[in-house]
C-alpha positions in Angstrom: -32.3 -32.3 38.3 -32.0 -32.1 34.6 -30.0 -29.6 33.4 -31.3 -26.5 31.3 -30.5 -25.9 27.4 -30.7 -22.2 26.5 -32.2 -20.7 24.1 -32.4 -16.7 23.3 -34.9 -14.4 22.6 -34.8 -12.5 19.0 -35.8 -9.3 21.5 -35.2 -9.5 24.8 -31.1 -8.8 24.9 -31.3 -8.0 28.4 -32.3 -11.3 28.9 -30.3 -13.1 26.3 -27.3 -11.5 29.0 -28.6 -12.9 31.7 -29.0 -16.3 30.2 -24.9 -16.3 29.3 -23.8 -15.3 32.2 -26.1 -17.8 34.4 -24.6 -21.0 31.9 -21.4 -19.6 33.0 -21.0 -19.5 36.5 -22.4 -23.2 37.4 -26.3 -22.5 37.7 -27.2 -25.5 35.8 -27.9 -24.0 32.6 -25.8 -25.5 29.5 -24.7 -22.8 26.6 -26.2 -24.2 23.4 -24.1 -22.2 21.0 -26.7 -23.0 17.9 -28.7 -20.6 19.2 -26.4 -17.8 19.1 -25.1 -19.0 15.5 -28.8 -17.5 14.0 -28.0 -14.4 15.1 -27.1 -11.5 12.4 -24.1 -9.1 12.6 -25.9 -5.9 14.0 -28.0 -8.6 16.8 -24.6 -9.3 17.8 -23.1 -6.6 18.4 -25.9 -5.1 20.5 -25.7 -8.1 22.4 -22.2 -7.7 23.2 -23.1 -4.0 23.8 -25.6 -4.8 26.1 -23.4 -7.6 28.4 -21.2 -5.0 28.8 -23.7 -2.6 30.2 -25.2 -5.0 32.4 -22.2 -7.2 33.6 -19.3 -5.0 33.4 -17.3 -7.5 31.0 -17.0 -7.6 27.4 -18.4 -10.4 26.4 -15.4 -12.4 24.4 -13.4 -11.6 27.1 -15.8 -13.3 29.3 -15.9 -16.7 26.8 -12.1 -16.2 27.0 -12.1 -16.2 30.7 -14.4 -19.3 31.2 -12.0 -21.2 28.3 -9.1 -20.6 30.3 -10.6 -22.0 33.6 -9.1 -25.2 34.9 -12.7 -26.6 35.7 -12.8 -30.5 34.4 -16.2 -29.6 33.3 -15.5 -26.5 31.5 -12.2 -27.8 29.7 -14.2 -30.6 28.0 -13.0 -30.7 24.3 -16.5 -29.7 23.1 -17.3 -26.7 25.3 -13.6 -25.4 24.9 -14.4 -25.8 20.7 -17.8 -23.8 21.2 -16.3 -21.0 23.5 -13.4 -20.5 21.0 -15.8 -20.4 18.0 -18.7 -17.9 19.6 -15.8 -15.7 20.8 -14.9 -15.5 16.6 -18.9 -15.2 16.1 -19.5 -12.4 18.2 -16.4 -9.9 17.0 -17.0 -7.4 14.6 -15.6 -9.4 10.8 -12.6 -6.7 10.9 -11.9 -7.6 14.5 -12.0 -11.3 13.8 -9.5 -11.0 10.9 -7.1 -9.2 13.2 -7.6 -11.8 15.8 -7.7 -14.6 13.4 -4.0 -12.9 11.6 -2.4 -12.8 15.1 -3.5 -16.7 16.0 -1.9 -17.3 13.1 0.9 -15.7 13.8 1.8 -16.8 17.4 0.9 -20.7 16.3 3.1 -22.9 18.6 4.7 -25.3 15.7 4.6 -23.4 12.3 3.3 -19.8 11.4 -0.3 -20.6 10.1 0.5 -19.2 6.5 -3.2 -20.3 4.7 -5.0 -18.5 7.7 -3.0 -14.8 6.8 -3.5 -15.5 3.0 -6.8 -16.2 3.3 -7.6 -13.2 4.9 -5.7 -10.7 2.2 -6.3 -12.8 -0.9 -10.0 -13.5 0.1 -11.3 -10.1 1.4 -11.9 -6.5 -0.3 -9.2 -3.6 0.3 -11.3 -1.6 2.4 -11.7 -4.2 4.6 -8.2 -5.2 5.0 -7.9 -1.2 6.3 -10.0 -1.9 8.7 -8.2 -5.2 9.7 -5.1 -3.4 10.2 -6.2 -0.7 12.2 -7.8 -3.4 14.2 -5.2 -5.3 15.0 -3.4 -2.0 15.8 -6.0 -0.6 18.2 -6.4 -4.5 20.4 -2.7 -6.0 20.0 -0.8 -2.3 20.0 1.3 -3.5 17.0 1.6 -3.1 13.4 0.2 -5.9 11.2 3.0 -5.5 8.7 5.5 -5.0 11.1 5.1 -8.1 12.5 4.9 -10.0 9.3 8.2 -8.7 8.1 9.8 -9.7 11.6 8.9 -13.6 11.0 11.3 -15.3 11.9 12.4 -17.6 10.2 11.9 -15.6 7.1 9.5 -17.0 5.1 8.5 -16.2 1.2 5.5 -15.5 1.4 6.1 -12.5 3.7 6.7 -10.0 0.6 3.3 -11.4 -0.8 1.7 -10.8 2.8 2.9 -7.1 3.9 1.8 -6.0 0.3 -1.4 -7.2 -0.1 -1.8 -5.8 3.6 -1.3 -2.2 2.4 -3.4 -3.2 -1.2 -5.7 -0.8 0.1 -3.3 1.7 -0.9 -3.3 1.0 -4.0 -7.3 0.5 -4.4 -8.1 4.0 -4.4 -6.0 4.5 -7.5 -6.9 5.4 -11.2 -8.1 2.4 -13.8 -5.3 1.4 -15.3 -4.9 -0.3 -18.7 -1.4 -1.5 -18.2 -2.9 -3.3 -14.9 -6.2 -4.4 -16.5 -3.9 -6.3 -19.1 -1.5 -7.3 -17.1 -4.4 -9.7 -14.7 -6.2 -10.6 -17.7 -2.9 -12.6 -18.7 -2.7 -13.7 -15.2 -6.2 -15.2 -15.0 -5.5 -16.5 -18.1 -1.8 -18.1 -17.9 -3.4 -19.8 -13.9 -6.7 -20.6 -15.6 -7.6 -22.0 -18.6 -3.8 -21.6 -20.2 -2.3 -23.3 -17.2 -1.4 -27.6 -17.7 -1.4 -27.7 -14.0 -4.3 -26.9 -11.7 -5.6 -23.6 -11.4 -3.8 -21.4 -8.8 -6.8 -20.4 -7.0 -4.8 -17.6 -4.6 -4.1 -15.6 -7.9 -7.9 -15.2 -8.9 -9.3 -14.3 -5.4 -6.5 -11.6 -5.5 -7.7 -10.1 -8.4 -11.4 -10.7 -7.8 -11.2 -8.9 -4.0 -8.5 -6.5 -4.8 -9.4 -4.5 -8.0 -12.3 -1.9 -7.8 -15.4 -2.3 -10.0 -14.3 -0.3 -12.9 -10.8 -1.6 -12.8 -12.2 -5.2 -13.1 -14.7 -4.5 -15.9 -11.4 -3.5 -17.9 -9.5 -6.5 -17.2 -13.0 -8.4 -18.1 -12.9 -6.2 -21.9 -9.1 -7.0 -21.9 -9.6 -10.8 -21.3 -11.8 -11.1 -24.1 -10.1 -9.0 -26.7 -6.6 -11.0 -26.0 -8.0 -14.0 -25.8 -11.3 -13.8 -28.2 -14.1 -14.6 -25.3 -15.4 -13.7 -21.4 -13.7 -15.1 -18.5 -17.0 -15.7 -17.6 -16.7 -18.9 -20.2 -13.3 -19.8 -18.5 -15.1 -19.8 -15.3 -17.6 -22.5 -16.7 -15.1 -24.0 -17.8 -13.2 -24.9 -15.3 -13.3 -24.6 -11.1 -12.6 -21.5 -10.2 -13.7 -18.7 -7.9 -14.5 -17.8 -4.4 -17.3 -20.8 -3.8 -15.3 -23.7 -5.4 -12.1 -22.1 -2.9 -14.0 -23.0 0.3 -16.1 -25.7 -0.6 -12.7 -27.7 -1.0 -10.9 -25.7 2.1 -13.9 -27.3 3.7 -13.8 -30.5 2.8 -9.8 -30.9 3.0 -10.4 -29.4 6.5 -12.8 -32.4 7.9 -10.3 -34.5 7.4 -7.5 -32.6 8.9 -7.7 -33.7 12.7 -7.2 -30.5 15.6 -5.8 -28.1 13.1 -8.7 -28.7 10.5 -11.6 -28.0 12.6 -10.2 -25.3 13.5 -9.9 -24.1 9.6 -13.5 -25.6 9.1 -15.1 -23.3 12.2 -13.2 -20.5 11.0 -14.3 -20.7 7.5 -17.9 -20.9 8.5 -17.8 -18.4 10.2 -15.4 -16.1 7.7 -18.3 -16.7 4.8 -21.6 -17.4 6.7 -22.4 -13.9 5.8 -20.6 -13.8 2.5 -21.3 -16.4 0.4 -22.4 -19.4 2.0 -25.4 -21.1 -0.1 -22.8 -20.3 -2.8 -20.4 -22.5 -1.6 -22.9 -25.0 -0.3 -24.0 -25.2 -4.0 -20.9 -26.0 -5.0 -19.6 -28.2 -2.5 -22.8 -30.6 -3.4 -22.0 -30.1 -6.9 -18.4 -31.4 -6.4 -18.6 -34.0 -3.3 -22.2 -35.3 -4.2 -23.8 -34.5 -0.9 -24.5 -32.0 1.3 -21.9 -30.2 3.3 -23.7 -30.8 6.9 -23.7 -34.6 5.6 -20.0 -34.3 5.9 -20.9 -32.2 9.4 -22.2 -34.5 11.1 -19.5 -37.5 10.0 -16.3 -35.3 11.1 -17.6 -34.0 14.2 -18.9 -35.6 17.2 -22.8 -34.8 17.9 -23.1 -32.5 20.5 -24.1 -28.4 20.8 -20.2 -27.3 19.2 -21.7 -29.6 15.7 -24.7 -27.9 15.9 -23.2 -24.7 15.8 -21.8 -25.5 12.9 -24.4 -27.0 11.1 -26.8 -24.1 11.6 -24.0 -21.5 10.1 -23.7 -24.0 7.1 -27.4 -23.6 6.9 -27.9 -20.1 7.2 -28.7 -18.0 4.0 -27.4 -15.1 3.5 -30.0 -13.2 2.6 -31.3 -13.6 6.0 -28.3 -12.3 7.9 -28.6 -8.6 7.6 
C-alpha cells in the first residue's frame, strides 16, 4: 500500500490537525513539510491554536516529541531536519529568536556566537523586547543574564548584553552627537575602510536607530562627507540582502552546522526580505539561490521545504 503525502487545506484547520497528528502516530501518511512552508504568520498560529484545542498538545512540543523518539524510521536524517525546521516555522518570530538565542547558547562544542549576533544586530529594538521577555516567560531565565555568565568569557559578550537592552535606548530623543557619531561609522567600515566592509556594524545601525534618528545620521553622512549613503551603498555591498545572500551561500557549504544556519535563515527572513535577498544572491553568485538548493541538499520533502520558503514572496505572507 503506497503511502500517503499530505497536503493541507488553506481553510479547514481542523482538518489540517487531524492530518499532523495521523502522519505522526504510524497511519501511513508521510508529513510533507512544503506544504506547511506556504503558510503565513497569522495561518500558523491559528493552526497551532487549534491542535491544541483539539489534541491537547502544543503543537512544537508535539514535533519535539516525535524528533526525540528512538523509532529507526522517525530518526532518519531527513525527517529529524524537517521536524526541527517546522518546529522554528510554527513559533511566533519573537519566540523563535528566544529559542534560536538559547540553541546557541547550550551548543555542545562552541557557543554559536553568529546565531546571537544575528539576532541583535539583524532585528529592530522592539522586537528584541519581545525576544527577551520570551525567552524569560519559556526558559525562566534572563537573556542577559546568561550571556554575561558564558563561560569561558568571551568578547563579544559586552557587545551581546548591550545590544539586548538597545531597546532601552530606542525610545530616546534624536540625538545629533549620535547621528554623527554612525555617520563616521558607516563611513570609516564602508566606503573609507581598505578592508572589507564590516557588515555587523551597518545592520546595527540600520535595525537599531528609529526613523527620525536615521534620517539625521543620513543628513549628517552627506554634509561630512559631501554625498548620500545611498551612493556608498551602490557603491559597494552593503546592507541587509547582500548579508544573507552570502550567510547563505557560505552556509551550503558548511556540512551539519551550515544547514542548520541555511534553514534558520530562511526561515528568519522569509517574511522579511526574501526576494530581496534572492535578488541579490543571483546578482552576486550568477544563479538562482534554489539552484544552489537543490545541489547542497539531498532531494526529498526537508529540500522542498526549503525551496518553497526561498520562493515565497513577501508580499504574499501577511
Amino acid at each position: 500500500m503506497a503511502t500517503n503525502i499530505l497536503t493541507f487545506s488553506n481553510h479547514n484547520l481542523e482538518l489540517d490537525s487531524k492530518k499532523i497528528q495521523d502522519s505522526l502516530v504510524g497511519l501511513r501518511q508521510q508529513l510533507n513539510p512544503s506544504s506547511l512552508a506556504g503558510l503565513s504568520q497569522l495561518e500558523r498560529q491559528q493552526l497551532r491554536e487549534t491542535y491544541k484545542a483539539e489534541y491537547g498538545e502544543d503543537l512544537i512540543s508535539h514535533f519535539q516529541r516525535y524528533y526525540n523518539e528512538e523509532d529507526d524510521g522517525l530518526k532518519s536524517s531527513s525527517m529529524k531536519c524537517s521536524l526541527c525546521a517546522l518546529s522554528l516555522w510554527i513559533l511566533d518570530p519573537h519566540e523563535r529568536d528566544a529559542v534560536i538565542a538559547r540553541e546557541a547558547l547550550q551548543q555542545e562544542d562552541e557557543i554559536n556566537f553568529k546565531a546571537l549576533v544575528e539576532i541583535f544586530v539583524g532585528r529592530k529594538s522592539s522586537h528584541v523586547l519581545l525576544i527577551t521577555q520570551a525567552y524569560n516567560k519559556r526558559f525562566r531565565r534572563l537573556l542577559d543574564q546568561d550571556i554575561i555568565n558564558l563561560d569561558p568569557p568571551s568578547p563579544f559578550q559586552k557587545i551581546l548584553v548591550a545590544l539586548a537592552a538597545s531597546h532601552k535606548a530606542h525610545e530616546a530623543d534624536v540625538s545629533q552627537h549620535i547621528s554623527k557619531c554612525d555617520a563616521r561609522r558607516l563611513y570609516e567600515t564602508g566606503e573609507g575602510s581598505l578592508g572589507a566592509a564590516d557588515e555587523a556594524v551597518v545592520l546595527e545601525i540600520l535595525s537599531k536607530r528609529s526613523i527620525p534618528q536615521l534620517k539625521l545620521t543620513f543628513s549628517s553622512y552627506k554634509r561630512i562627507y559631501g554625498h548620500d549613503y545611498t551612493k556608498a551603498i551602490k557603491r559597494g555591498e552593503y546592507g541587509q540582502a547582500c548579508y544573507y545572500a552570502k550567510l547563505l551561500h557560505r552556509s551550503m557549504k558548511g556540512g551539519r552546522r551550515g544547514i542548520e544556519t541555511l534553514a534558520r535563515t530562511l526561515i528568519s527572513r522569509v517574511e522579511v526580505d526574501m526576494d530581496d535577498i534572492n535578488n541579490v544572491f543571483k546578482e552576486k553568485y550568477g544563479k538562482d539561490l534554489t539552484h544552489f538548493l537543490h545541489e547542497a541538499i539531498p532531494s526529498g520533502h526537508y529540500r522542498d521545504f526549503l525551496v518553497t520558503l526561498a520562493t515565497r514572496c513577501n508580499n504574499n505572507n501577511n
